[in-house]
C-alpha angles and dihedrals in degrees: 000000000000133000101238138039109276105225115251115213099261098041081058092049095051085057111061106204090049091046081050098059097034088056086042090049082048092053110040086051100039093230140115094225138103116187124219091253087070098036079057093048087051089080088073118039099194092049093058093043098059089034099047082038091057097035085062093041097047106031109026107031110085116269144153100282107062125243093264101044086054094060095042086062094048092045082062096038088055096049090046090058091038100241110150102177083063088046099062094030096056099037082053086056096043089045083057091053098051117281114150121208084247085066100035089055088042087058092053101048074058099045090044083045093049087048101052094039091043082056106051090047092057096046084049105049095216115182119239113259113246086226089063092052112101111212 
C-alpha cells in the first residue's frame, strides 16, 4: 500500500501544474495511461516536474545508449535497490522495446554474477588495479 494518496484524474486535472505533466506524460508516450509512480509524485508538484523533466531528458531523448539498453540498466539498478515497483515497471518498457526472454535471462545471469563478484570484492577488500585508473 503506498504512503501517500495516488492522484486520481480529476483531482490532476483540478491542479494545473500536475494536469500539465500528466498530458505531457500522455502524450510523450502515446498512451492514455498514468501509472501509480507519477499519481504518488503528484503530491508534490515540484517533485513530478524535475522528475518527469529528467525521466524525458535521460531516458526518452535520443543518446548514445540506445532506448533499450537504457532500460536494461535501470532494470539492474532497480534490482540491485530493491525496488520492485521499478523492477516491473521498467522490464515491461524494455519488453516493449524488444527484449526476449532469451535476453532478459541473459541480464540477470549478469546482474546475479555482478552481485556475487561485487561482493567478493568488497569482502575482500581488493585493491584497484593501477591499469584500471584513468588519468
Amino acid at each position: 500500500m503506498a504512503t501517500v494518496k495516488l492522484w486520481t484524474d480529476a483531482e490532476a486535472a483540478a491542479d494545473p501544474r500536475v494536469a500539465a505533466v500528466f498530458n505531457d506524460i500522455r502524450t510523450v508516450r502515446k498512451s492514455d495511461f498514468i501509472n501509480n509512480f507519477w499519481r504518488a509524485l503528484a503530491n508534490q508538484p515540484d517533485l513530478l516536474e524535475r522528475t518527469w523533466t529528467s525521466v524525458k531528458t535521460i531516458m526518452i531523448a535520443p543518446g548514445e545508449l540506445d532506448p533499450l539498453t537504457k532500460e536494461l540498466i535501470y532494470i539492474a539498478v532497480s534490482t540491485i535497490n530493491s525496488c520492485s515497483y521499478c523492477v516491473h515497471s521498467h522490464t515491461a518498457a524494455a519488453r516493449a522495446k524488444g527484449l526476449t526472454d532469451t535476453q532478459h535471462g541473459e541480464l540477470l545471469d549478469i546482474i546475479g554474477l555482478a552481485s556475487t563478484t561485487n561482493s567478493l570484492a568488497n569482502a575482500l577488500q581488493i585493491p584497484v588495479d593501477p591499469e584500471f585508473s584513468i588519468g
